[in-house]
N, C-alpha and C positions, 0 to 999 in steps of 0.2 A: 504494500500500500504506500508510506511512505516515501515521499521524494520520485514517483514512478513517472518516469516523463516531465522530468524536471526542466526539459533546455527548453529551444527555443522550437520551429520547427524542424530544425535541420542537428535538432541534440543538443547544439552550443548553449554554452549558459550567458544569460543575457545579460549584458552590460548597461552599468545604471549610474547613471549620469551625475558628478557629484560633486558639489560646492567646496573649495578648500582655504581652510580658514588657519594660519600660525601652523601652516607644514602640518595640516591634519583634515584628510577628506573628508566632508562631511555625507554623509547617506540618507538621503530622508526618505519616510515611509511613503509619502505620497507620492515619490516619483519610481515606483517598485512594479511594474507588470506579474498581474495573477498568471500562472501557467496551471490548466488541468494538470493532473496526473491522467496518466493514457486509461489504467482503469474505471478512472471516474469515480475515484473515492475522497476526490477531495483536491487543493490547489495549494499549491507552494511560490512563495515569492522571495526570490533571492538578494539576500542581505550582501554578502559581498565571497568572492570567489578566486581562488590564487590557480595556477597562472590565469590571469584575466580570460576572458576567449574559451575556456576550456571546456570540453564537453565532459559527460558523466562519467566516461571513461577514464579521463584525463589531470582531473582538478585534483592538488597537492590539501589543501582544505578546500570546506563551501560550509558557508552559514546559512540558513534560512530560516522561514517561518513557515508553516504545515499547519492547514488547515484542512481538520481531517472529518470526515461527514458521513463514514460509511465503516461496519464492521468487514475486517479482510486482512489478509497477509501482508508485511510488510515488503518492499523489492530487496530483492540480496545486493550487495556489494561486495566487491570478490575485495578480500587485504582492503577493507575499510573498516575503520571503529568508527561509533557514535556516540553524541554526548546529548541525549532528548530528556529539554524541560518544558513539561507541562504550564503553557501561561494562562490559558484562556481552559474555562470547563470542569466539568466533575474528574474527567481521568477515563485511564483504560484499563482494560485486565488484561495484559501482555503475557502471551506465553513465546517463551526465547529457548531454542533448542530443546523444545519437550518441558524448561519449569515455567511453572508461572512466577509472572512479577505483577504484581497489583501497583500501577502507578497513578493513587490519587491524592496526591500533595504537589500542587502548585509550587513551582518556582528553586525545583527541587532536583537538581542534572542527573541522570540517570545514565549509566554509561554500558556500551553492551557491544558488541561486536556484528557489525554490519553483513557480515558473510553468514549468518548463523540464523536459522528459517525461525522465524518471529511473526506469530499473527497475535490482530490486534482486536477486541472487544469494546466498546466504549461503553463505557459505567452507565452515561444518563444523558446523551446527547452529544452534538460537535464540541471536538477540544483545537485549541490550537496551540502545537507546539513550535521551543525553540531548538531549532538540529543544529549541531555541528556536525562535520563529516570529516575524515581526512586520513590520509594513505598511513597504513601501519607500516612500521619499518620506516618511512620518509618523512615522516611529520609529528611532532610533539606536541600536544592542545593541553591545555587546560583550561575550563570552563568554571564560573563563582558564579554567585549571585548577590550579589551587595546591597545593602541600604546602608546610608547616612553617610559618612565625611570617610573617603578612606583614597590616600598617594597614591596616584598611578603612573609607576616608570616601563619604561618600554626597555626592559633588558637587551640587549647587544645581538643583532641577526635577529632581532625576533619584529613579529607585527601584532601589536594590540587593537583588538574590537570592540568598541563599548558601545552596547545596545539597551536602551532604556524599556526598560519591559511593563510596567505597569502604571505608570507615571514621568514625570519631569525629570532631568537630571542635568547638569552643570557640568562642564569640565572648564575648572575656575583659572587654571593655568595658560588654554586656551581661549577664555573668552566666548567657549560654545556650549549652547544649551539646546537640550536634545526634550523631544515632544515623544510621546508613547511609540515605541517601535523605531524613531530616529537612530541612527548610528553613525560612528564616529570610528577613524582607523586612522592607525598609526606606525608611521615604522623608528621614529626615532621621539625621544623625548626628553627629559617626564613633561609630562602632561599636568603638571601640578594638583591638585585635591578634587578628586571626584566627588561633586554634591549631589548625593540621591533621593530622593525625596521618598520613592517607593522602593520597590527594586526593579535593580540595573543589572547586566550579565556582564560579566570582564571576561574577554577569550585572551587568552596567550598563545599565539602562535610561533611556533619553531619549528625549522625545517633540521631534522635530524645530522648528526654527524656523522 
């Protein structure tokens, strides 16, 4: 189910146009294209995606948002992990390689491996999750989820994601402030004190040694 027919028509994942403010891209929600999943269990809109260009086959990470509408199997990913938080909805009752995982706590990363047959249930209607996705072996994530005052430095080769999840959020270093689903990337910094008003997700991305 998830993420299934993520690109564009031709696969590519789709490139989203982005304000850049103090050496830091800004991503806004409203400029994001819904894409079906080919099954039709639902639509994913892509928050931002390394090498740029990349089809599903191809992408080092990919972030997005998953909005999910239909009980059904997740899509496999050969040599990808995932890191799925629940933002929006009651949750699902995830069975991952035969166990169940009951995922209904919001805001809450949940991490499992993307090659491993995963169908999905939904508790009590549409949830909408946040994915991260990225090559095992090639790529090192870490996914938070923060509220209230917390320094955000951009460690050395790496790229940072700050995606406002349920509410407002500041990056006071930079002088930007992010509206519900807004996001904010970076490859060099610090980015001085992230203001979260609700909660905000910080991805750390590293490309493996």
């Amino acid at each position: 189910m998830a993420e299934h027919g993520a690109g564009g028509r031709d696969g590519a994942v789709t490139e989203v146009r982005a304000e850049v403010r103090a050496g830091v891209r800004v991503l806004r929600a409203a400029g994001r294209p819904a894409v079906p999943w080919k099954n039709g269990g639902g639509i994913t809109r892509e928050i931002a995606a390394w090498p740029e260009g990349a089809d599903m086959d191809d992408f080092a990470w990919r972030v997005s948002l998953a909005d999910v509408t239909a009980d059904g199997p997740f899509s496999a990913f050969p040599e990808v992990d995932r890191t799925l938080t629940v933002v929006e909805g009651a949750g699902m009752d995830l069975t991952v390689g035969g166990l169940r995982t009951l995922v209904d706590e919001r805001f809450v990363p949940r991490d499992f491996a993307g090659d491993t047959a995963t169908d999905c249930r939904l508790l009590d209607g549409p949830v909408v999750n946040f994915n991260v996705m990225y090559r095992r072996g090639r790529t090192e994530v870490t996914t938070a989820v923060l509220r209230g005052r917390t320094p955000v430095e951009v460690p050395p080769g790496a790229t940072v994601l700050v995606v406002a999840l349920d509410g407002s959020a500041v990056l006071e270093g930079a002088g930007i402030e992010l509206g519900p689903y807004d996001a904010a990337l970076a490859t060099r910094g610090p980015l001085g004190v992230l203001r979260a008003e609700r909660r905000t997700a910080l991805v750390t991305m590293r490309m493996a040694q």
